[in-house]
Backbone bond lengths (Angstrom), bond angles and torsions (degrees), N, CA, C in turn:
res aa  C-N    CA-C-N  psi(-1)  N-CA   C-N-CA  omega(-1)  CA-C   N-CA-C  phi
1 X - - - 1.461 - - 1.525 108.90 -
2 X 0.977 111.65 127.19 1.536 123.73 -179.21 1.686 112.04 -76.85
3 X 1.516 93.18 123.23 2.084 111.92 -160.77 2.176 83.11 -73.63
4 X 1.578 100.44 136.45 1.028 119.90 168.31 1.487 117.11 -81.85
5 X 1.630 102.67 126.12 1.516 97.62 -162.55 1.602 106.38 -87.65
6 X 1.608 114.59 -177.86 1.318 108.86 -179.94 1.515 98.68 -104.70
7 X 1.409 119.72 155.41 1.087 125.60 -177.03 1.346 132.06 -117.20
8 X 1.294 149.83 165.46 1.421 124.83 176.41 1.587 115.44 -86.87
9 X 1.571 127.90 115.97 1.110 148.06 -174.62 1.734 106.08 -42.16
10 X 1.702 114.16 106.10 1.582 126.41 -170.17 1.964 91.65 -53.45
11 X 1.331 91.96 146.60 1.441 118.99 149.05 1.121 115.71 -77.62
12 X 1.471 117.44 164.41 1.605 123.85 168.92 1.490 122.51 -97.64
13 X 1.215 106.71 139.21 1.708 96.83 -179.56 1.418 117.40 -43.51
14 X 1.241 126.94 -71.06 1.398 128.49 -172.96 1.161 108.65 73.02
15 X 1.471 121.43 -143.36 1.426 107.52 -174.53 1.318 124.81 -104.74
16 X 1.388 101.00 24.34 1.198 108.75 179.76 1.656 123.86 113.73
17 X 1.625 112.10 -46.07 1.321 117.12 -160.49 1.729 87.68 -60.25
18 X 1.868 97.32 167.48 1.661 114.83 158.84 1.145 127.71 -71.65
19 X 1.040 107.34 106.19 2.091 128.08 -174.68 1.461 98.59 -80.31
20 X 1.946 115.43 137.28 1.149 92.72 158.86 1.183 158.19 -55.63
21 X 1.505 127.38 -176.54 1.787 99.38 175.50 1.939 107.32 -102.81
22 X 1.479 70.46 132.81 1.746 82.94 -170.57 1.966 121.73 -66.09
23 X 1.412 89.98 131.48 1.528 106.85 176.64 1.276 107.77 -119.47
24 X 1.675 108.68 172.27 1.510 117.01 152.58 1.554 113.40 -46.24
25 X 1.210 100.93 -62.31 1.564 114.73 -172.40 1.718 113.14 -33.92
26 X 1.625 90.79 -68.76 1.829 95.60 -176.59 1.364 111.58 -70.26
27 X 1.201 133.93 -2.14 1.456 134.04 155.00 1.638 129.85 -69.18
28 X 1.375 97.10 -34.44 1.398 100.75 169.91 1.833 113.86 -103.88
29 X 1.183 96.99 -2.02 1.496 100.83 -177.92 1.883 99.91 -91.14
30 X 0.875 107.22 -29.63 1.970 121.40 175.48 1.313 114.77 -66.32
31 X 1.631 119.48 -45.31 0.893 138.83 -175.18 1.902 113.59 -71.70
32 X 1.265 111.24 -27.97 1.202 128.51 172.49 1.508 122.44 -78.17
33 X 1.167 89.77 -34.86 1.892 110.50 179.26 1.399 96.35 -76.38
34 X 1.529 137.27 -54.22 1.060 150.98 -152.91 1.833 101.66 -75.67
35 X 1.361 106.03 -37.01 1.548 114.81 175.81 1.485 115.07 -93.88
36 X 1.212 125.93 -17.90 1.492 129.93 147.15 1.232 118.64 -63.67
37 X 1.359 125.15 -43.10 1.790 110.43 175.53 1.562 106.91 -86.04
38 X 0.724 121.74 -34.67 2.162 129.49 -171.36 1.514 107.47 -107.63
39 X 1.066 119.08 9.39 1.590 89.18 176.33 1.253 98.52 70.54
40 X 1.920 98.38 154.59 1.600 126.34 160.44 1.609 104.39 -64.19
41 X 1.384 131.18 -38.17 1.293 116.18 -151.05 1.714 107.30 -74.43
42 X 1.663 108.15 -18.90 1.654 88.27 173.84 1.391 114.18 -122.27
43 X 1.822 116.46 29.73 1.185 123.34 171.66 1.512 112.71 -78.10
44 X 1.632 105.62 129.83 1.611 95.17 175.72 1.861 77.33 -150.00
45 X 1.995 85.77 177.17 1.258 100.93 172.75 1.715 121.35 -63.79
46 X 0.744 106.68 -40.75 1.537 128.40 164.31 1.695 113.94 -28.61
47 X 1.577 95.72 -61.41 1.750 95.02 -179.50 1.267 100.69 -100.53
48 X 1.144 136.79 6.95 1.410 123.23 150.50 1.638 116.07 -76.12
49 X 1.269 91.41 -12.24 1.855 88.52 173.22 1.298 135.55 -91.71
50 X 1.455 91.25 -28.40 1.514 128.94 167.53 1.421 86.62 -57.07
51 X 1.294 134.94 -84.69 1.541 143.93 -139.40 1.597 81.81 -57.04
52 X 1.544 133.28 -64.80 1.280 117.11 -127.75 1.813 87.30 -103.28
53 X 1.384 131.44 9.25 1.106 122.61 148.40 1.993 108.08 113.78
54 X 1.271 99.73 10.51 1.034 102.71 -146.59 1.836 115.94 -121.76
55 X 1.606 141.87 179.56 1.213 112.94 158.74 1.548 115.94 -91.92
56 X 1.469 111.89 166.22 0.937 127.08 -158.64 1.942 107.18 -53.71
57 X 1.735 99.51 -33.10 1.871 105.45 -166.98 1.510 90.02 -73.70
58 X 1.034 150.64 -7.12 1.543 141.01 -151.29 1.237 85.78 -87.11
59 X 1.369 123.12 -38.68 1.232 122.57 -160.23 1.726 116.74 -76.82
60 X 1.281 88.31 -47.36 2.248 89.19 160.09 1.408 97.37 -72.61
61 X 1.316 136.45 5.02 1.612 94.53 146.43 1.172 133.95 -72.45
62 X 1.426 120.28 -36.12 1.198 124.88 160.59 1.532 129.50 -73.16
63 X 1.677 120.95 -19.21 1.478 97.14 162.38 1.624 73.56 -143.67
64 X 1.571 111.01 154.15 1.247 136.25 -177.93 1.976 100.27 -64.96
65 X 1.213 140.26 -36.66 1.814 131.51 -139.92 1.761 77.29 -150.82
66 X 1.156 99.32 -176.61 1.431 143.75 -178.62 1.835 102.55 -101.39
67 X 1.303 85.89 -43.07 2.277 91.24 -174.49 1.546 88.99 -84.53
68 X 1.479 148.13 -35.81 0.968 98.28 169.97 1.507 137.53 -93.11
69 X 1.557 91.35 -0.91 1.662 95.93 178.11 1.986 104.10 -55.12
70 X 1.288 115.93 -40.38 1.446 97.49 -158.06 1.330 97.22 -102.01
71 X 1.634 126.99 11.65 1.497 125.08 141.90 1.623 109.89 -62.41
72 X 0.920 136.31 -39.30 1.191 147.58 169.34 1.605 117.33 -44.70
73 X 1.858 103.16 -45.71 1.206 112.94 -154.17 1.867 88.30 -80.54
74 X 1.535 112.77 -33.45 1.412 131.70 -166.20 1.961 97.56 -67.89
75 X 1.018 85.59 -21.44 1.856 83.95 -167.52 1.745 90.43 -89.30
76 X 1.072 127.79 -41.88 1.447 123.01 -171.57 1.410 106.86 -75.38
77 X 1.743 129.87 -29.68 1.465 114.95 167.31 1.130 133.36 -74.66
78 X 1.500 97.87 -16.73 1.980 116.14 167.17 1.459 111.20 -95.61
79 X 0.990 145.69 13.11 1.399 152.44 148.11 1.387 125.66 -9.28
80 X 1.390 112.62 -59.30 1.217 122.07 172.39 1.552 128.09 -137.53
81 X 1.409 106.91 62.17 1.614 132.74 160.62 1.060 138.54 -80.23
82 X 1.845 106.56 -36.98 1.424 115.24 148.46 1.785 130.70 -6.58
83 X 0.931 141.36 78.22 1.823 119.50 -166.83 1.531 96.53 -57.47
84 X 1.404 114.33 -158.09 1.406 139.96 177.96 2.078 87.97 -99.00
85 X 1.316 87.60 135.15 1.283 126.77 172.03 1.691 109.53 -49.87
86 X 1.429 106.02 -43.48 1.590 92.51 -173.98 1.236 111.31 -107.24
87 X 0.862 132.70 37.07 1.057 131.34 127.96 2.107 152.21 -68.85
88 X 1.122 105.07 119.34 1.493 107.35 -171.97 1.553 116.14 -35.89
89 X 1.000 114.28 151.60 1.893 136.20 -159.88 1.461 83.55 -51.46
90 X 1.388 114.15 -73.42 1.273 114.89 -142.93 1.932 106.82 -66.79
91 X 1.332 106.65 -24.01 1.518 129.76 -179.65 1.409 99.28 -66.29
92 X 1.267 121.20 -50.58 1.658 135.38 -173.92 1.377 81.17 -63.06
93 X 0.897 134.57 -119.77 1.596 149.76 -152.21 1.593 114.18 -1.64
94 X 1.989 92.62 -58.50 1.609 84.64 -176.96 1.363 116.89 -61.67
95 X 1.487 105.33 -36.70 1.663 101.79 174.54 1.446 128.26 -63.50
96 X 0.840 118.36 -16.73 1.621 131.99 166.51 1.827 89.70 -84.25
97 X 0.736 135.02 -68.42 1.513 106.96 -161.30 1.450 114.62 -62.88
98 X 1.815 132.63 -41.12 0.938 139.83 145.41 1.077 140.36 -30.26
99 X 1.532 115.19 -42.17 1.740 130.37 161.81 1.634 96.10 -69.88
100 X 0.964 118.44 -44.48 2.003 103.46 -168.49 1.819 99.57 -70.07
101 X 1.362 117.17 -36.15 1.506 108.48 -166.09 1.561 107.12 -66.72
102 X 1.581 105.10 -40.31 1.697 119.94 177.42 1.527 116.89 -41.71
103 X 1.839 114.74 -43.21 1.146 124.43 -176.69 1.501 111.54 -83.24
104 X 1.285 113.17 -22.29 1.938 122.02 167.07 1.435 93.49 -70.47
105 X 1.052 136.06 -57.18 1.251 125.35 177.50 1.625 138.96 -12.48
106 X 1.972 87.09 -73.39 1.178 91.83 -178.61 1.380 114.34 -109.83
107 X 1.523 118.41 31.97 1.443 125.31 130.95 1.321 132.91 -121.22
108 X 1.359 117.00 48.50 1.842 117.60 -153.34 1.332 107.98 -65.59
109 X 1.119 140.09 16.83 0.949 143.28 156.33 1.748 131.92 -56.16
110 X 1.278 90.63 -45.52 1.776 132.29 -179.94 1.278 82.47 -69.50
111 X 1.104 145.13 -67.15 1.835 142.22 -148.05 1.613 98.28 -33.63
112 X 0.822 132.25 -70.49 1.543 122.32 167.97 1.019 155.89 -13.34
113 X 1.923 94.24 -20.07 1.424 96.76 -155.01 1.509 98.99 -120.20
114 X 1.787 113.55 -1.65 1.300 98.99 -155.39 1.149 110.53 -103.66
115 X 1.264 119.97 1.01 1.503 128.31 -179.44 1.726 103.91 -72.69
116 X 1.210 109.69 -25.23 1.407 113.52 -175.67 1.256 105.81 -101.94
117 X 1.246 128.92 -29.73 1.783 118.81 -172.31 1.757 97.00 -104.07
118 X 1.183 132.23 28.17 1.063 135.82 166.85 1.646 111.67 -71.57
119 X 1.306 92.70 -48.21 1.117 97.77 -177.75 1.669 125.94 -95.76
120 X 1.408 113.75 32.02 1.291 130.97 159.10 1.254 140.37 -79.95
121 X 1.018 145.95 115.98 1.706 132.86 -171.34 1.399 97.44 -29.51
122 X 0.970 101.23 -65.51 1.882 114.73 -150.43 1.768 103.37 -43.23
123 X 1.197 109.45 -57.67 1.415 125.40 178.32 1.488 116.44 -57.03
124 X 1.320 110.14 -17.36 1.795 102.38 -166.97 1.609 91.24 -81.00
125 X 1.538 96.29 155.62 1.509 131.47 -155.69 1.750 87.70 -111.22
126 X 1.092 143.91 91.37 1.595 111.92 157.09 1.310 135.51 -74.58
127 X 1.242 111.07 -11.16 1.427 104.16 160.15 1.385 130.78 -80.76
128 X 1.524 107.58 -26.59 1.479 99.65 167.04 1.910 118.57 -80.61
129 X 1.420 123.33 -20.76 0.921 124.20 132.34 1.725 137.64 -8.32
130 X 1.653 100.89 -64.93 1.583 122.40 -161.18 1.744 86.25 -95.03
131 X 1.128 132.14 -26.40 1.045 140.73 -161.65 1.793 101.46 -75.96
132 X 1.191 109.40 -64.47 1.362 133.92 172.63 1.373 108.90 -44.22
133 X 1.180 112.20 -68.06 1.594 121.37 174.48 1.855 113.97 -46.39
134 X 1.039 96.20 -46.17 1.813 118.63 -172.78 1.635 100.86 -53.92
135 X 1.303 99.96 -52.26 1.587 120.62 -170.54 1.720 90.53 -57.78
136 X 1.559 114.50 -84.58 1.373 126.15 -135.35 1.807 91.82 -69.22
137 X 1.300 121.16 -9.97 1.279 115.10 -175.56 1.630 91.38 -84.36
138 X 1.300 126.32 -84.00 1.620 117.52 176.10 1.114 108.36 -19.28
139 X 1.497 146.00 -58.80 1.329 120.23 169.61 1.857 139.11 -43.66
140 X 1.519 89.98 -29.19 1.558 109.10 177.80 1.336 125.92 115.27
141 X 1.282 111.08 10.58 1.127 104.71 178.23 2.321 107.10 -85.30
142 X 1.517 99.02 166.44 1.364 84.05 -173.37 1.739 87.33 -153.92
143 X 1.650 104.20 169.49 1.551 116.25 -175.10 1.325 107.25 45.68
144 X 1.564 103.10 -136.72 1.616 131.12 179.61 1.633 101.28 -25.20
145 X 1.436 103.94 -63.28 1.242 107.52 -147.67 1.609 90.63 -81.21
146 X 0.845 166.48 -45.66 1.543 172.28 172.56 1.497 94.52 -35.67
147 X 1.554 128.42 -55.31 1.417 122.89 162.81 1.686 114.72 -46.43
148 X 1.496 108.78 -59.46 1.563 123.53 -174.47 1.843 93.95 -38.72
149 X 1.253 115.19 -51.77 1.269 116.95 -156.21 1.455 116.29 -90.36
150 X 1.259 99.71 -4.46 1.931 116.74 -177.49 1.733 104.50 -71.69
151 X 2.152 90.19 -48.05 1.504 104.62 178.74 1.547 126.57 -53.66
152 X 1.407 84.99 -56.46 1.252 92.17 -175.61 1.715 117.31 -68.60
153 X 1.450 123.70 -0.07 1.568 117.89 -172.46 1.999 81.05 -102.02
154 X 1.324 134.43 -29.97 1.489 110.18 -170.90 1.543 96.21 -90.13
155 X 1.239 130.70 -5.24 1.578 121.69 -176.89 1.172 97.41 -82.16
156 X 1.829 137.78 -55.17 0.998 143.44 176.15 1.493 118.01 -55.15
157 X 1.380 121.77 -35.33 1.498 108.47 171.20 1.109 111.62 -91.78
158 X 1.031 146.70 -16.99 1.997 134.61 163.82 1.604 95.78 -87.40
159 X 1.491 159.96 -7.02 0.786 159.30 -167.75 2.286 93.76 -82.96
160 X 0.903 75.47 -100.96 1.928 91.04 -171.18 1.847 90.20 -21.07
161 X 1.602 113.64 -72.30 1.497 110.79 -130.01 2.097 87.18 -80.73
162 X 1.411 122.69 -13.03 1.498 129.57 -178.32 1.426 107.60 -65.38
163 X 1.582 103.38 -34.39 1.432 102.49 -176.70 1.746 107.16 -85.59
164 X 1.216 109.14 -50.78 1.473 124.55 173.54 1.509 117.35 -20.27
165 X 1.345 109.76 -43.92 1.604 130.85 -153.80 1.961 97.54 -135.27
166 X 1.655 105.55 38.51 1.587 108.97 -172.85 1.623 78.51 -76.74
167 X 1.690 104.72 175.21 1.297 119.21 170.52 1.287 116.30 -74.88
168 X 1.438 123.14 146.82 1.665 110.61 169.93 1.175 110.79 -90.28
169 X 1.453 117.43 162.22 1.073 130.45 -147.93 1.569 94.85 -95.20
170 X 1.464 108.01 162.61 1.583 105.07 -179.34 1.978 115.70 -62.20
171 X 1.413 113.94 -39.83 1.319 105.38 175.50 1.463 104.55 -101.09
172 X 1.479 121.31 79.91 1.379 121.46 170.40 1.432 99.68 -73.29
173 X 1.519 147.00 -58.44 1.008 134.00 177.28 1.544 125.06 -16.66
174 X 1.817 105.14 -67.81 1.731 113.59 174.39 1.476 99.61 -35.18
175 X 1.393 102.76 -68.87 1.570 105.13 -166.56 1.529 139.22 -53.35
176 X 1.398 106.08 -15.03 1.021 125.91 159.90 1.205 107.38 -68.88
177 X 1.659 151.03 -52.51 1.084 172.59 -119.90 1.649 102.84 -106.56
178 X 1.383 85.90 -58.86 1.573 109.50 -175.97 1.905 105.96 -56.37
179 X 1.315 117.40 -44.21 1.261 124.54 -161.65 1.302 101.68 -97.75
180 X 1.452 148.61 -11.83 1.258 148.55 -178.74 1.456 106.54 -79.76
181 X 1.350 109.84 -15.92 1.498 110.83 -166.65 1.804 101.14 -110.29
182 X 1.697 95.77 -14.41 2.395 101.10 -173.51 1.708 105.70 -43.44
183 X 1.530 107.89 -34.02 1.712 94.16 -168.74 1.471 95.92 -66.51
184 X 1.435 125.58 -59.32 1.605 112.55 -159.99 1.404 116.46 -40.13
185 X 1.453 126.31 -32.34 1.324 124.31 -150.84 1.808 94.12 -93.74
186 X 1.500 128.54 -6.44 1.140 130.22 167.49 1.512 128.45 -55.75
187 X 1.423 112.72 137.71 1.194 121.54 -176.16 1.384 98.84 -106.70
188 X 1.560 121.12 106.09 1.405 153.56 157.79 1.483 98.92 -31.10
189 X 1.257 133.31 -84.54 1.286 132.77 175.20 1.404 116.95 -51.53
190 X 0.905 160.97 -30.37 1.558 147.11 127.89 1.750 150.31 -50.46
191 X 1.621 89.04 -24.18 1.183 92.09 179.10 2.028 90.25 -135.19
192 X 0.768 105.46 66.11 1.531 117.29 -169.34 1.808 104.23 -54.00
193 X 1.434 131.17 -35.84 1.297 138.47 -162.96 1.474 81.49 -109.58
194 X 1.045 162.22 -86.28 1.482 163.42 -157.19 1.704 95.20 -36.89
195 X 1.353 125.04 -69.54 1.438 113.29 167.48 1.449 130.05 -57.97
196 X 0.906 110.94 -9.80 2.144 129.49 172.60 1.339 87.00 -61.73
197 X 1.222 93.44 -86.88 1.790 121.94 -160.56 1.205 116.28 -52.69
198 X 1.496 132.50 -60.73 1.246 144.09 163.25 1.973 110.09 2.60
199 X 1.113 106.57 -65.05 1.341 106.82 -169.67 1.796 118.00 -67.39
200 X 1.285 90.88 -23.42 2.041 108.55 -175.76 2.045 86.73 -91.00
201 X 1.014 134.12 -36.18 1.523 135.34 156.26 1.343 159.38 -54.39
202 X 1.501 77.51 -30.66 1.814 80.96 176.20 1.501 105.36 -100.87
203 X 1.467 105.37 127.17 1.321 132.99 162.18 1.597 122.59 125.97
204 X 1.790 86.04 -10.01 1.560 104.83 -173.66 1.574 112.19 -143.04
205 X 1.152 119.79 39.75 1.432 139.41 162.90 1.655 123.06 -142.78
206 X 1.246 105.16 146.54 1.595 113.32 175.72 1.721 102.25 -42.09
207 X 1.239 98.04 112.76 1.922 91.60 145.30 1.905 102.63 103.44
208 X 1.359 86.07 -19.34 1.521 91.76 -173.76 1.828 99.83 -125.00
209 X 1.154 127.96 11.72 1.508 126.21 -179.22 1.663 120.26 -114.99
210 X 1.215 123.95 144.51 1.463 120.98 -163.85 1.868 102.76 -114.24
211 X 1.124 119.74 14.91 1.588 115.09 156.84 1.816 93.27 -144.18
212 X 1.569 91.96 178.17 1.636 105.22 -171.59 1.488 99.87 -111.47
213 X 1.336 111.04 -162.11 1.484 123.56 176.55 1.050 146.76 -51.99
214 X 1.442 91.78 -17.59 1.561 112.79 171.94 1.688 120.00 -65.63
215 X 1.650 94.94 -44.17 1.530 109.60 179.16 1.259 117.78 -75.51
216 X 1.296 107.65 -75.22 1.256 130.30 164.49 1.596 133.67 -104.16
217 X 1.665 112.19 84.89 1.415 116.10 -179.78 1.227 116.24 -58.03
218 X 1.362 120.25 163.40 1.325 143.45 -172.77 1.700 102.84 -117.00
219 X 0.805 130.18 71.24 1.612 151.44 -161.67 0.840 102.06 -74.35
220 X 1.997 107.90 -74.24 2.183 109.15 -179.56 1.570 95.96 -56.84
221 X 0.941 122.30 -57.35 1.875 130.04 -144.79 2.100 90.25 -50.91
222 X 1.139 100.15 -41.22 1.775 120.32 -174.71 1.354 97.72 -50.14
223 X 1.747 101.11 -63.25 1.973 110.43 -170.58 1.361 97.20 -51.55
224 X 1.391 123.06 -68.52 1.387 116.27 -142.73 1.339 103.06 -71.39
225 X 1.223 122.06 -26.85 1.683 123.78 171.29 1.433 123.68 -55.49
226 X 1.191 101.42 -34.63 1.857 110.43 -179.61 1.250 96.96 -93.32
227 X 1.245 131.77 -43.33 1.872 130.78 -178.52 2.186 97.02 -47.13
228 X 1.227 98.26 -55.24 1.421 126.95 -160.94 2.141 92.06 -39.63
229 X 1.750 83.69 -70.75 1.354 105.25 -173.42 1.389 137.31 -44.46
230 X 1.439 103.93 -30.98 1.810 120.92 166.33 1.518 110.01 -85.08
231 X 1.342 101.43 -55.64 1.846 92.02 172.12 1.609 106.26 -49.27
232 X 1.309 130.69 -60.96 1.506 109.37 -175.91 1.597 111.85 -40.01
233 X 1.629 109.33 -62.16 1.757 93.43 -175.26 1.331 126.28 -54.85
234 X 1.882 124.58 -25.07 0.994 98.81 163.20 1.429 114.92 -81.76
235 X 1.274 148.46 -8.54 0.900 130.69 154.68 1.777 134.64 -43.94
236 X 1.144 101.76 -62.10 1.937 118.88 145.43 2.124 94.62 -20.26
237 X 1.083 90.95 -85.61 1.536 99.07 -170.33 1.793 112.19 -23.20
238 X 1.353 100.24 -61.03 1.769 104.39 179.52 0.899 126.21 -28.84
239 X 1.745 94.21 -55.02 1.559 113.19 -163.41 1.869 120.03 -96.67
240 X 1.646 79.01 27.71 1.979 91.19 171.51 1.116 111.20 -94.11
């Protein structure tokens, strides 16, 4: 019996013009473009098919789901975070946390997605993986704690810049509105540092700001967080 071959997945007529020729690549590279200008909330397979001209199944030819297409999309914005190799542990680190925030940056859109597709086949990085490991062992850490410390360097770098670059909310305006006015309604005698601070805060701190990273980065809040984060491990380190 003659083995049925695989074939290349038809395009759709449309209106005719010449569509490119479809790859993995320009599927997840479309899909990225498509979630950089619109947002996740109206990305689907659908208008990625639309965009690239095509029907919707062409598109599980090249990735089977929807979760792994934008594991895919998560692996192509982290691409190149890795630092250079020779560089010292503590040198590696900041640049790895700095190189990952740079690439949230200039897709903050994605910030959303990676806390969850991190943990996907598709998405895992092994070199930044082997990289990580490579590092925290030259420092000295070993076993258990070499895991303990693996965790805690990917919780801490999608942690700060995930929140930094969260989505805004549909009435960012109100909220803006809403928070320009939080110091007046403060009680001085109770919250004595909350009314201090408040005014050096709002618009450019967690919890108290009405756009994300895109608008307005958090630059110092970034330094002192990554400064913060290596001194603890070597601190950890001492006290082994």
């Amino acid at each position: 019996m003659a083995t049925k071959s695989k074939t290349t997945p038809r395009r759709g007529l449309g209106s005719g013009k010449s569509a490119p020729a479809m790859s993995k690549e320009l599927v997840v590279e479309t899909a990225l473009r498509l979630i950089d200008e619109n947002g996740l909330q109206t990305f689907s397979i659908r208008n990625l098919a639309k965009t690239l001209e095509c029907y919707p199944t062409a598109i599980y030819w090249y990735t089977p789901s929807r979760h792994l297409l934008v594991a895919e999309v998560v692996t192509l914005v982290l691409a190149d975070v890795v630092p250079d190799d020779a560089l010292p542990w503590q040198a590696w680190l900041k640049a790895l946390f700095r190189g990952y925030r740079e690439s949230i940056a200039r897709h903050p859109n994605v910030a959303p997605l990676i806390g969850v597709n991190l943990v996907s086949n598709a998405s895992v990085n092994v070199d930044l993986i082997e990289g990580i490991l490579a590092k925290l062992a030259s420092a000295g850490f070993r076993e258990e704690r070499l895991v303990d410390a693996f965790n805690a360097v990917i919780g801490s770098m999608v942690g700060f810049t995930t929140q930094e670059f969260a989505m805004l909310p549909p009435d960012a305006d109100e909220l803006e509105r809403d928070l320009k006015g939080f110091s007046e309604g403060i009680d001085a005698t109770q919250h004595p540092m909350v009314a201090r601070m408040a005014p050096k805060m709002l618009g450019s701190a967690f919890l108290l700001r009405w756009s994300n990273g895109a608008v307005s980065p958090l630059q110092g809040g970034f330094d002192f967080y990554v400064d913060a984060f290596v001194a603890g491990l070597e601190a950890m380190l001492a006290l082994d």
